[in-house]
NUDO-974259 format. One record per residue (C-alpha): residue in three letters; x, y, z; residue number from 1. Coordinates in Angstrom, 2 decimals, padded with zeros to 5 digits, m for minus. Example, Ala and Ser with C-alpha at 12.3 -4.5 7.8 and 13.67 -1.06 7.14 Angstrom:
! residues 2
<"ALA" <012.30 m004.50 007.80> 1>;
<"SER" <013.67 m001.06 007.14> 2>;
! end
This chain:
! residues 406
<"UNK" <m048.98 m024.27 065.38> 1>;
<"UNK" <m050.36 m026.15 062.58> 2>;
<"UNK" <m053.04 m024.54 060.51> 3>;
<"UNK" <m055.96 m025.73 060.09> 4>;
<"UNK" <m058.02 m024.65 056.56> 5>;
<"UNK" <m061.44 m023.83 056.41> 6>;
<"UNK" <m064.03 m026.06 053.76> 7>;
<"UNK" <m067.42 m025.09 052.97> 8>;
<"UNK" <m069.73 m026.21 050.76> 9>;
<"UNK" <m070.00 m024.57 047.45> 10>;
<"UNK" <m074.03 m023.74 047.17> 11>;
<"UNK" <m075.21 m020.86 045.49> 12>;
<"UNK" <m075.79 m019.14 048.94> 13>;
<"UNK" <m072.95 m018.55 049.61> 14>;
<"UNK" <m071.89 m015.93 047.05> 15>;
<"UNK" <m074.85 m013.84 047.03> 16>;
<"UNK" <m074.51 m010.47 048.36> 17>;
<"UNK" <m075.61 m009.35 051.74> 18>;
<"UNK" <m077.49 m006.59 053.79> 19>;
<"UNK" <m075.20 m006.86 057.38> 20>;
<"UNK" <m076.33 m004.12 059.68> 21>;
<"UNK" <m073.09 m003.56 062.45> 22>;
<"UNK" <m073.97 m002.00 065.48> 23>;
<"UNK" <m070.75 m000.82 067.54> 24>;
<"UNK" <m070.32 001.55 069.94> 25>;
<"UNK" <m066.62 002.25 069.06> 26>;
<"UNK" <m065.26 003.13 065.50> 27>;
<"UNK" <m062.51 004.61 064.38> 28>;
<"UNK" <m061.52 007.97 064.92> 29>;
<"UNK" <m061.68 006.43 068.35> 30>;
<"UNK" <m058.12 004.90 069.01> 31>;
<"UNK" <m058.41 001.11 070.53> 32>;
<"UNK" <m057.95 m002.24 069.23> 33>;
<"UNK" <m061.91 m003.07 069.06> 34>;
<"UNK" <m062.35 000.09 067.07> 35>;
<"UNK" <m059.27 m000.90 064.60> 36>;
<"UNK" <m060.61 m003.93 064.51> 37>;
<"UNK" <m064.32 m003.56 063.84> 38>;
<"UNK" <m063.02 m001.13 060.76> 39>;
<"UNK" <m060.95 m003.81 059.50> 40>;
<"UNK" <m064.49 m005.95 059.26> 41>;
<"UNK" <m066.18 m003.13 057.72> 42>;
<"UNK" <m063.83 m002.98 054.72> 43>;
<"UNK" <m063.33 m006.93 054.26> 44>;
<"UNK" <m066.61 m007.36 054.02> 45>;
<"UNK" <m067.27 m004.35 051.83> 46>;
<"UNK" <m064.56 m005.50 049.21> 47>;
<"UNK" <m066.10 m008.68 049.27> 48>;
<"UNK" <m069.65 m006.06 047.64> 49>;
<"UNK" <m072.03 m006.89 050.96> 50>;
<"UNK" <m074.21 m003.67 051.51> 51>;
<"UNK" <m072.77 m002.73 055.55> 52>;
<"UNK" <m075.33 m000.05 057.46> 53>;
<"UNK" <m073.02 000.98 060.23> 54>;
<"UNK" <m074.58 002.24 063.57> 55>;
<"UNK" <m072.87 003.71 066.15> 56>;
<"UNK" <m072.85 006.44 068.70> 57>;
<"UNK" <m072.05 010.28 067.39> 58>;
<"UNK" <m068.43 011.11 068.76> 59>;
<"UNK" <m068.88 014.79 068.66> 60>;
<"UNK" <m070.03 017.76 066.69> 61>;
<"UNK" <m068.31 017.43 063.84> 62>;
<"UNK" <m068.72 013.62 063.50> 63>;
<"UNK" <m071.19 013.27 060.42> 64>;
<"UNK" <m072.81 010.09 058.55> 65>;
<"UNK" <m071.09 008.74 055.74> 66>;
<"UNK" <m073.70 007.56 052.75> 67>;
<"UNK" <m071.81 005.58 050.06> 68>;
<"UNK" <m072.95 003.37 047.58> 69>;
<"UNK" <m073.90 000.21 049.54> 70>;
<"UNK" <m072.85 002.16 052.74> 71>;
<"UNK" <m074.50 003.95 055.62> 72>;
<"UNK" <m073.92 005.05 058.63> 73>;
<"UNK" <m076.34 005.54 061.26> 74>;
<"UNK" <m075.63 008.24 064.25> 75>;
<"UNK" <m076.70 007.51 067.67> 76>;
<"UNK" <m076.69 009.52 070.82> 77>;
<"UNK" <m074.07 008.25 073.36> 78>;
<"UNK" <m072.08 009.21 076.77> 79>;
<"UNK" <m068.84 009.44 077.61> 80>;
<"UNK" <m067.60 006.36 079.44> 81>;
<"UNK" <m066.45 007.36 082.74> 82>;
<"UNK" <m062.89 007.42 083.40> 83>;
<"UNK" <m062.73 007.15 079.15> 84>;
<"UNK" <m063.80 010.46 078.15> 85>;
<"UNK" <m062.87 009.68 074.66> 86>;
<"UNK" <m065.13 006.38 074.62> 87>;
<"UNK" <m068.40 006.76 073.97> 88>;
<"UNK" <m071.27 004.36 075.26> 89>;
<"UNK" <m074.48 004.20 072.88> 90>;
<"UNK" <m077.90 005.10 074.44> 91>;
<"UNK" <m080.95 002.77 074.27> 92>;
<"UNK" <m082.86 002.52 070.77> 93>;
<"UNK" <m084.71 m000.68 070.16> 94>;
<"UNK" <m087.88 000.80 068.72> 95>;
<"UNK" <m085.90 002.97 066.16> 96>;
<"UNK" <m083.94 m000.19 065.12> 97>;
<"UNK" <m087.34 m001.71 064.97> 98>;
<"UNK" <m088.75 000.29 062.82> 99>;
<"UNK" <m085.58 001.04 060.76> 100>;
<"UNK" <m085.06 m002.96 060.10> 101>;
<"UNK" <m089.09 m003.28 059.48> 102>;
<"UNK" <m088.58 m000.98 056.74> 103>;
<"UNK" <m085.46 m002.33 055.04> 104>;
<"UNK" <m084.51 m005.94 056.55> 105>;
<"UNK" <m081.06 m006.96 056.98> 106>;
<"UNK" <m079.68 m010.55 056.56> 107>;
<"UNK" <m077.77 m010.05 059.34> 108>;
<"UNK" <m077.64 m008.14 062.70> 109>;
<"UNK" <m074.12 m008.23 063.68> 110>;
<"UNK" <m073.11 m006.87 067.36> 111>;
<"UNK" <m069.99 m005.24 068.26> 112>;
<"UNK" <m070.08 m004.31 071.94> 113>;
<"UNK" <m072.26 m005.42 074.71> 114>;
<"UNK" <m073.68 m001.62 076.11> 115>;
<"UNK" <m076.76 m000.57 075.78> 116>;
<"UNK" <m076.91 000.37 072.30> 117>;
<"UNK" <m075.67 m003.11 071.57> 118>;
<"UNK" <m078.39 m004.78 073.64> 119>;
<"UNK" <m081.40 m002.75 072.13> 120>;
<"UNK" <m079.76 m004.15 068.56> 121>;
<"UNK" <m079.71 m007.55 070.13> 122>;
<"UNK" <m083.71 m006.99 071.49> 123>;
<"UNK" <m084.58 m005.99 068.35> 124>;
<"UNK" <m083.08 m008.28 065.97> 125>;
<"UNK" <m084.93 m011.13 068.28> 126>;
<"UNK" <m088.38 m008.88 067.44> 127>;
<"UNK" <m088.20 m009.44 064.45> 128>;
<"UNK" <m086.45 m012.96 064.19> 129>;
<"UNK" <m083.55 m011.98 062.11> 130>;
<"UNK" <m080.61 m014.05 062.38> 131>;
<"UNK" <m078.03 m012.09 064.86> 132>;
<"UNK" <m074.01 m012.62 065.55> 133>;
<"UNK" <m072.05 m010.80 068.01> 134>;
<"UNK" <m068.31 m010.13 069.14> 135>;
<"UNK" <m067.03 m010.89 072.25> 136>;
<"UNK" <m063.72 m008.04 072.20> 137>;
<"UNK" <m063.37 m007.09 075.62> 138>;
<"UNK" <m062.96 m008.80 078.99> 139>;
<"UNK" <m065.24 m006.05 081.10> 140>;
<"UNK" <m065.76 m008.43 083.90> 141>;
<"UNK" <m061.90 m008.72 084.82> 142>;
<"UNK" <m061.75 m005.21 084.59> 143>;
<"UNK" <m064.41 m004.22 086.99> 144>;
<"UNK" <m061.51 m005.00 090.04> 145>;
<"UNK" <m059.06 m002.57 088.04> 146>;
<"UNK" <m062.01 000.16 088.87> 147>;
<"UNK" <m062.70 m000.38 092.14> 148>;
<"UNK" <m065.94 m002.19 091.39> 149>;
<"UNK" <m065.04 m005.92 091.78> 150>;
<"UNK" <m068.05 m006.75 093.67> 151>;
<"UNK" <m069.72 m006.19 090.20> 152>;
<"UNK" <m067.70 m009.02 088.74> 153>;
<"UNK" <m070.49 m011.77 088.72> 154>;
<"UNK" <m072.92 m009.81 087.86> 155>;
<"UNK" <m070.89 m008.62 084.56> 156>;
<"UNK" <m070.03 m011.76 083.63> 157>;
<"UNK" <m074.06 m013.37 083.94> 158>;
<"UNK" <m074.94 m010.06 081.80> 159>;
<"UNK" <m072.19 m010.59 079.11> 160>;
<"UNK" <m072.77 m015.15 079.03> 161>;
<"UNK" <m076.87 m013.44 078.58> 162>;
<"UNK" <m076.36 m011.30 076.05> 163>;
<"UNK" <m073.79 m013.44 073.91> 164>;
<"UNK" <m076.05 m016.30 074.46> 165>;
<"UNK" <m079.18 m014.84 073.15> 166>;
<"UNK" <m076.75 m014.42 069.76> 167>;
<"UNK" <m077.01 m016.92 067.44> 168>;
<"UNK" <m073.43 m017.15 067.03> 169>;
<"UNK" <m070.54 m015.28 069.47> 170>;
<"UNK" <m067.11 m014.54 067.40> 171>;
<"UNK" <m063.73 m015.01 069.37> 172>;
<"UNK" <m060.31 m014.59 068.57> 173>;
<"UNK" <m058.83 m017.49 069.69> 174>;
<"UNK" <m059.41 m021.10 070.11> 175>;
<"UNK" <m058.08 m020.57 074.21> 176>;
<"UNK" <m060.97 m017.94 074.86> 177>;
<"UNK" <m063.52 m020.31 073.11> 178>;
<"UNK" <m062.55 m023.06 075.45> 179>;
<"UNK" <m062.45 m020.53 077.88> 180>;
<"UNK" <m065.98 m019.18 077.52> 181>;
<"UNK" <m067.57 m022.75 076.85> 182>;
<"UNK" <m066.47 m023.75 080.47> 183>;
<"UNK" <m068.87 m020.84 082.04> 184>;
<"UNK" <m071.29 m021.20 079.68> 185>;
<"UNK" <m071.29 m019.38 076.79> 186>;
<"UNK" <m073.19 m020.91 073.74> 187>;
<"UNK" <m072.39 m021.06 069.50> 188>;
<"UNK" <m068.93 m019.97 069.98> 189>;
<"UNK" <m067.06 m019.68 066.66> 190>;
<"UNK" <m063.12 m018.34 065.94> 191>;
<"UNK" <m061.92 m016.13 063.88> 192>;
<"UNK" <m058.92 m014.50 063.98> 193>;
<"UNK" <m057.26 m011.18 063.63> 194>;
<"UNK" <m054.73 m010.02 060.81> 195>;
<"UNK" <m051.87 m007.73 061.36> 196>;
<"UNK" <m051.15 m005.32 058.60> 197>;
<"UNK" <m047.64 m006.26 057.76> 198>;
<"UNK" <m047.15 m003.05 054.98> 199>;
<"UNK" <m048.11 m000.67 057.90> 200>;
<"UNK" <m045.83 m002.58 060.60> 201>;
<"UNK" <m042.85 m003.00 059.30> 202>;
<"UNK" <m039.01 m003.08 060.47> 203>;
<"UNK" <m038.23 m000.78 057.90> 204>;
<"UNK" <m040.31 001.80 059.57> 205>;
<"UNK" <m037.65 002.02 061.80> 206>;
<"UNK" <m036.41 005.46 062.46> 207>;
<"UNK" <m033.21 007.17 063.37> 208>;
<"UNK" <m034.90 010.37 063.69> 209>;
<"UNK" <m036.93 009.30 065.44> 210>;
<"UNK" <m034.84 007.71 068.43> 211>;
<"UNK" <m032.66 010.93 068.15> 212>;
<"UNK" <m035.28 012.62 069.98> 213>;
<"UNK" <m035.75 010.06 072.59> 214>;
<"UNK" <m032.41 010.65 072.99> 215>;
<"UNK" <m030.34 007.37 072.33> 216>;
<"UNK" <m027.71 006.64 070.36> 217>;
<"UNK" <m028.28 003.09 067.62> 218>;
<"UNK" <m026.48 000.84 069.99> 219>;
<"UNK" <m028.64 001.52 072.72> 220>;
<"UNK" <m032.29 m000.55 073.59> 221>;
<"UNK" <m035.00 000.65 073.80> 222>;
<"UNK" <m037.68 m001.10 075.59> 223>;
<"UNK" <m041.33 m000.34 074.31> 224>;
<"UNK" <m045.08 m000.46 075.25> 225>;
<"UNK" <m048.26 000.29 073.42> 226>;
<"UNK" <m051.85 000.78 074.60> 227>;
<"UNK" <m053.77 002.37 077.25> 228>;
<"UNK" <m052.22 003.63 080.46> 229>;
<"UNK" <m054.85 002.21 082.70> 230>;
<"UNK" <m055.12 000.13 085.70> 231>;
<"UNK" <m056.03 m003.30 083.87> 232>;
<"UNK" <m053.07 m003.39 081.88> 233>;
<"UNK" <m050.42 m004.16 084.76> 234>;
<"UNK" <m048.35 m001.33 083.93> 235>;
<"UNK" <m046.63 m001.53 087.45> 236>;
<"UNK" <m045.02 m004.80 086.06> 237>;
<"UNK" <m043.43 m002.67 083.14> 238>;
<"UNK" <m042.06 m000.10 085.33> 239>;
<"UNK" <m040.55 m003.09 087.86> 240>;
<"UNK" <m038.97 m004.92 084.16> 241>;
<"UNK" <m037.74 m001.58 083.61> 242>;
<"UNK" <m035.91 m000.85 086.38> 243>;
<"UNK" <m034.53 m004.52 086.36> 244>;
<"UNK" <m033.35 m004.24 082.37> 245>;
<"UNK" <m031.04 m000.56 083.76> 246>;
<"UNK" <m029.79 m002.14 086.81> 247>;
<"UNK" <m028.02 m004.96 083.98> 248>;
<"UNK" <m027.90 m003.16 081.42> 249>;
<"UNK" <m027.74 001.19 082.65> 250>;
<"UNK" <m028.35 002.15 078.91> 251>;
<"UNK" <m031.41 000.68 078.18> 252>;
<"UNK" <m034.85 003.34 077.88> 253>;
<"UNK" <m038.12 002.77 078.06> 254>;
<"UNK" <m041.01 004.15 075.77> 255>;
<"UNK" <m044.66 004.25 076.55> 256>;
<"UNK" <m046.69 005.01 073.85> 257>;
<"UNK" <m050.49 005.96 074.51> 258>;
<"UNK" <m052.44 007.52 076.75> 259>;
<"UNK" <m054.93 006.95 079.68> 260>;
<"UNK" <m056.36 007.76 083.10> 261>;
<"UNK" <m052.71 007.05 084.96> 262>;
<"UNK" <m050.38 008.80 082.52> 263>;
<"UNK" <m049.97 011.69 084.89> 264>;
<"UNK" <m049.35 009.71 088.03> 265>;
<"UNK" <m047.33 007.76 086.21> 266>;
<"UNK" <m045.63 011.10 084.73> 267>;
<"UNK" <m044.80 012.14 087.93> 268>;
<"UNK" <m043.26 009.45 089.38> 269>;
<"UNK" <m041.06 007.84 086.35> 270>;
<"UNK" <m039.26 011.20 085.20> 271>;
<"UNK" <m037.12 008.75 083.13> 272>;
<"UNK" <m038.81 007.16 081.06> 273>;
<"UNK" <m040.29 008.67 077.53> 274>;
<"UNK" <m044.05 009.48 077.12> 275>;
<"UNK" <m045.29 009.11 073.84> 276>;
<"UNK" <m048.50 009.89 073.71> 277>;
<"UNK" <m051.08 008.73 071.86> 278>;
<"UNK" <m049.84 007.52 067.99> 279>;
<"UNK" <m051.56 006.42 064.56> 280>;
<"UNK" <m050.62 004.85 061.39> 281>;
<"UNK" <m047.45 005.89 060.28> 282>;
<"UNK" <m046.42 007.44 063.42> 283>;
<"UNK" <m047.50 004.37 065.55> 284>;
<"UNK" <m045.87 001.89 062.67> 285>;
<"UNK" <m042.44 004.07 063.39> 286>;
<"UNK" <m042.63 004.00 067.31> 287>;
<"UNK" <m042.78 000.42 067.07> 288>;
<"UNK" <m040.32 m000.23 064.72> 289>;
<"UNK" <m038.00 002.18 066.52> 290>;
<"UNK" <m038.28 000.03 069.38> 291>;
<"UNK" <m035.97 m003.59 070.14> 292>;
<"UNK" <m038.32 m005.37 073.04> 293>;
<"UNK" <m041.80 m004.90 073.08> 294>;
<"UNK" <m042.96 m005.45 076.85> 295>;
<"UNK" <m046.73 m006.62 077.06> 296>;
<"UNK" <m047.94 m007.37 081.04> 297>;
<"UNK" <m051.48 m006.60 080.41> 298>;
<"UNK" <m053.84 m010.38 081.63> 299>;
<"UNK" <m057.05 m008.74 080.60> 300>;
<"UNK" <m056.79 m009.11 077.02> 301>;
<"UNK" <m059.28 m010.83 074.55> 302>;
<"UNK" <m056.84 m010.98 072.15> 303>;
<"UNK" <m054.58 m007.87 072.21> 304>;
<"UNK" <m053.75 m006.05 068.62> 305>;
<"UNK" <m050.41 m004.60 070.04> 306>;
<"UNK" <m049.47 m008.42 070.03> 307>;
<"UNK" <m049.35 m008.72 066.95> 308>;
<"UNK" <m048.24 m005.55 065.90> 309>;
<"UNK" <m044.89 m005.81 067.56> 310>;
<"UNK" <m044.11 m008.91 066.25> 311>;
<"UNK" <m044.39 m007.26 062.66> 312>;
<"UNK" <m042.39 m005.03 063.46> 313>;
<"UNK" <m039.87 m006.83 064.10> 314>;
<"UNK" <m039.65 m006.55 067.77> 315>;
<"UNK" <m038.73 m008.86 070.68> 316>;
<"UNK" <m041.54 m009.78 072.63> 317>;
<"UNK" <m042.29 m010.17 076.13> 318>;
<"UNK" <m045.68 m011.43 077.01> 319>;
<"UNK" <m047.41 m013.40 078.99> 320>;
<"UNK" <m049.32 m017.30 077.94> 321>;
<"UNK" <m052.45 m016.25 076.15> 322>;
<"UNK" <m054.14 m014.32 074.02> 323>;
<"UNK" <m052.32 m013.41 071.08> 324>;
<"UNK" <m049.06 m014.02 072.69> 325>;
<"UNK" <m050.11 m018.19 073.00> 326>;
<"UNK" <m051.47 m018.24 069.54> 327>;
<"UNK" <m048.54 m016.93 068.08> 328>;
<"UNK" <m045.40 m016.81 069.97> 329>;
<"UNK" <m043.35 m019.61 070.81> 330>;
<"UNK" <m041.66 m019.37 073.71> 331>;
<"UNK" <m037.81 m018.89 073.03> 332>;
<"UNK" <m038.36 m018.80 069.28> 333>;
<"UNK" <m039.89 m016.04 067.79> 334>;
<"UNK" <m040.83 m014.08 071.34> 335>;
<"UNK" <m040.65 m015.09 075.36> 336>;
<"UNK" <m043.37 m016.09 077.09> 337>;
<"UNK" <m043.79 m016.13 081.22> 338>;
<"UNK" <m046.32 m018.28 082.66> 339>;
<"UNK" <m049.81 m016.19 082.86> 340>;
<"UNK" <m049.85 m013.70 085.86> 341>;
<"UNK" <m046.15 m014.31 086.68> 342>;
<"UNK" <m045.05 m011.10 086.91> 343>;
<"UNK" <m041.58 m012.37 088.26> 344>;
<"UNK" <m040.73 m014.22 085.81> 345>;
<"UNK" <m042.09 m011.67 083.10> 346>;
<"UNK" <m039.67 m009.35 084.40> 347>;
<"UNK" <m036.89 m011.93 084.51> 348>;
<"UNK" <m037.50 m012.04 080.31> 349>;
<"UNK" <m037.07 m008.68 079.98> 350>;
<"UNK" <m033.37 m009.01 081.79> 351>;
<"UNK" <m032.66 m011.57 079.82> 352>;
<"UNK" <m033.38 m009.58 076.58> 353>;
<"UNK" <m031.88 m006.74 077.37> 354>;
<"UNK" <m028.87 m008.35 078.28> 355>;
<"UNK" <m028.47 m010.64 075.43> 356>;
<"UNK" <m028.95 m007.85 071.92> 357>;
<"UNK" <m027.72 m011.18 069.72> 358>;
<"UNK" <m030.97 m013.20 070.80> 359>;
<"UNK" <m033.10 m010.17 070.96> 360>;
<"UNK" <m032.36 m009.61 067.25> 361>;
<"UNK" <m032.89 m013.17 066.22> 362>;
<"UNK" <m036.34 m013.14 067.98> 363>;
<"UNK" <m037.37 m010.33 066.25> 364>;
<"UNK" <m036.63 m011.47 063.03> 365>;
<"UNK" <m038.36 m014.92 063.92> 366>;
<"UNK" <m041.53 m012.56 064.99> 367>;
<"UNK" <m041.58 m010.66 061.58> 368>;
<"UNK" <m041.50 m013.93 059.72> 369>;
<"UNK" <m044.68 m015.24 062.26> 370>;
<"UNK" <m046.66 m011.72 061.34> 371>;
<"UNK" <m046.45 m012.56 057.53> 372>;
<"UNK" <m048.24 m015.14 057.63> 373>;
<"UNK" <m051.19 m013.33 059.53> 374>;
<"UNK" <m052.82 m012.29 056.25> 375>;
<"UNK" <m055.89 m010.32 056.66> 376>;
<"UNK" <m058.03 m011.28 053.61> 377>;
<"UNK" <m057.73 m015.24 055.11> 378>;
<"UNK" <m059.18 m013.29 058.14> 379>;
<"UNK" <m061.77 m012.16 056.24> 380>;
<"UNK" <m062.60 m015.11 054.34> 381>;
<"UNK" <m063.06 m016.97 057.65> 382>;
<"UNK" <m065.44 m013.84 059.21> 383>;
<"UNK" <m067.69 m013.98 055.83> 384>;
<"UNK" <m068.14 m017.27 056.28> 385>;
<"UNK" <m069.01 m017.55 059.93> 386>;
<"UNK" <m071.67 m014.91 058.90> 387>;
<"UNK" <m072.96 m016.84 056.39> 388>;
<"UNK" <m073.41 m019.99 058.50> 389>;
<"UNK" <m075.65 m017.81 061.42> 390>;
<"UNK" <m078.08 m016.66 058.26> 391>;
<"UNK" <m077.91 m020.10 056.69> 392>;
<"UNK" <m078.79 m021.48 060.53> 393>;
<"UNK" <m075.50 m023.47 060.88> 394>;
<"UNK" <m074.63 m024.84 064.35> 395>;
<"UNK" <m070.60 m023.80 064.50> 396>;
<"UNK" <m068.47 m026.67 064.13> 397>;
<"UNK" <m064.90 m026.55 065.83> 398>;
<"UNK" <m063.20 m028.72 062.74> 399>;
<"UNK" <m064.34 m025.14 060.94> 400>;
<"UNK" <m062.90 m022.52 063.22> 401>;
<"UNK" <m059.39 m020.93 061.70> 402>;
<"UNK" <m056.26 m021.10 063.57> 403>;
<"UNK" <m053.54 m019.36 061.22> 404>;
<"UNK" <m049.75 m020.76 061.35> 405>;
<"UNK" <m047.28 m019.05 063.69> 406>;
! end
């Protein structure tokens, strides 16, 4: 892909400092790709000196409010999210944002999630007219038929075009979701996109150790998945590649990494493969790198984080057309791509990578060389500026939005 830079006009404006007020209801210790990645904005935008107040649902007793110079966090009550006891969902609080931003204004309102914390931020921030962005992270209408709620889908998806449309400006990763969400629409759409931290994911995290436990010698594959094990992500397509890739090639072994509401019926069933768990920094940057093919199914994904962190790795990826995968992979180059919801022909890839180890190393290498050019301070260069456009009163402009080079 070619890239396309970013111009703005030099005015004075645009290097004063700012108040931005972030309202999420998941942050890291909580282990997920929107949490990852709203923490990433957090510390772009305070290296770049703007004064962040943080709010955000309490995860537990011993989860206390960090005061720093030109940072605070503000606790909210939540609930766990059912079926994601470890996800919290932020209870209503429009007056006390009222009266919090009445007494010290932001420039900015900028919201994470669409619950109901998020939507008394959004309420608010119309109150009192200041300028207001939001995210759009996660695809909770295609989810609902994962959870036995699909008759809920349309009324998810008016909520969600609502809420992102009472924004003045809705951030998306990719150019393909803007597109996307302009065709059922959404209003003020504006990309930018993620970074991958290529020090963290490396090939040379690679382990030997490690992969002596798992139990397989360094001529054998290993096939590897990261993220939740839950219904949206497809995982039956993994387990079908799976058993494909041994029935060519006996000696290849899988490795799920994470954890979820089907790991134990999927436990119970798939006594071969290797469990994980759940895994952070170093230990997540090793799993991956101790891996050959990364094998993504999951067609629920805004933008999908693991994406991205395979391919720094070094890995071979299997994917499917969008997302992350069809901003960055090209097909038979640097990963292998199967036509979106083909699960068929997304197992067929995996065959063909496990059977091939010469072309499964040359794609990772090719994937390695894509993730270094996903730096994260362009990443945050293009996210200060989109913020700076909703307080200046911008309307987005599509020559503007940042595509990085795969």
């Amino acid at each position: 892909m070619e890239s396309e830079k970013i111009i703005f006009q030099q005015l004075p404006e645009t290097r004063r400092s700012l108040r931005i007020a972030i309202v999420t209801e998941t942050y890291p210790p909580e282990i997920n790709g929107v949490a990852i990645t709203v923490q990433r904005m957090v510390e772009g935008l305070r290296a770049r000196d703007h004064e962040i107040q943080l709010i955000r649902p309490r995860q537990g007793r011993n989860d206390h409010a960090v005061a720093e110079p030109r940072f605070e966090e503000v606790l909210r009550k939540g609930l766990s999210i059912p079926r994601s006891e470890n996800l919290k969902m932020g209870l209503p609080a429009k007056q006390t944002l009222v009266r919090m931003w009445s007494l010290n204004r932001p420039d900015l309102v900028h919201i994470v999630t669409e619950g109901p914390l998020g939507w008394s931020a959004l309420a608010a921030a119309v109150k009192l007219r200041i300028p207001c962005s939001s995210d759009f992270h996660t695809n909770f209408h295609n989810y609902s038929k994962h959870y036995g709620i699909g008759w809920l889908r349309k009324p998810i998806s008016g909520y969600l075009r609502r809420f992102h449309n009472k924004a003045n400006r809705t951030l998306v990763p990719t150019a393909a979701m803007r597109d996307d969400l302009e065709s059922h629409g959404y209003l003020n759409l504006r990309v930018v996109p993620r970074g991958v931290d290529t020090r963290l994911f490396a090939p040379a995290k690679r382990s030997a150790e490690l992969r002596r436990n798992w139990g397989v010698t360094p001529d054998q594959t290993v096939a590897l998945y990261v993220g939740r094990l839950a219904p949206e992500k497809n995982l039956e397509t993994v387990i079908n590649a799976y058993a494909a890739m041994r029935a060519a090639e006996p000696g290849v072994r899988l490795v799920l990494v994470g954890d979820g509401p089907e790991r134990t019926a999927l436990q119970a069933r798939n006594r071969e493969i290797i469990f994980a768990g759940m895994q952070t920094g170093e230990a997540l940057a090793a799993h991956y790198a101790s891996g050959d093919i990364f094998l993504f199914p999951s067609i629920t994904e805004t933008f999908g984080n693991v994406t991205v962190e395979a391919l720094a790795s070094g890995l071979a990826v299997a994917a499917f057309d969008y997302a992350a995968a069809a901003e960055f992979i090209r097909d038979g180059e640097n990963g292998m791509l199967a036509e979106f919801n083909d699960n068929r022909l997304f197992v067929n890839l995996a065959v063909r990578l496990a059977c091939d180890r010469k072309r499964m190393k040359a794609l990772g290498k090719a994937a390695r060389d894509t993730a270094e050019k996903l730096d994260w301070e362009t990443v945050h260069d293009a996210c200060e500026a989109a913020l700076r456009e909703v307080i200046a009163g911008q309307r987005p402009d599509k020559r503007s939005d940042n595509r990085m080079s795969a």
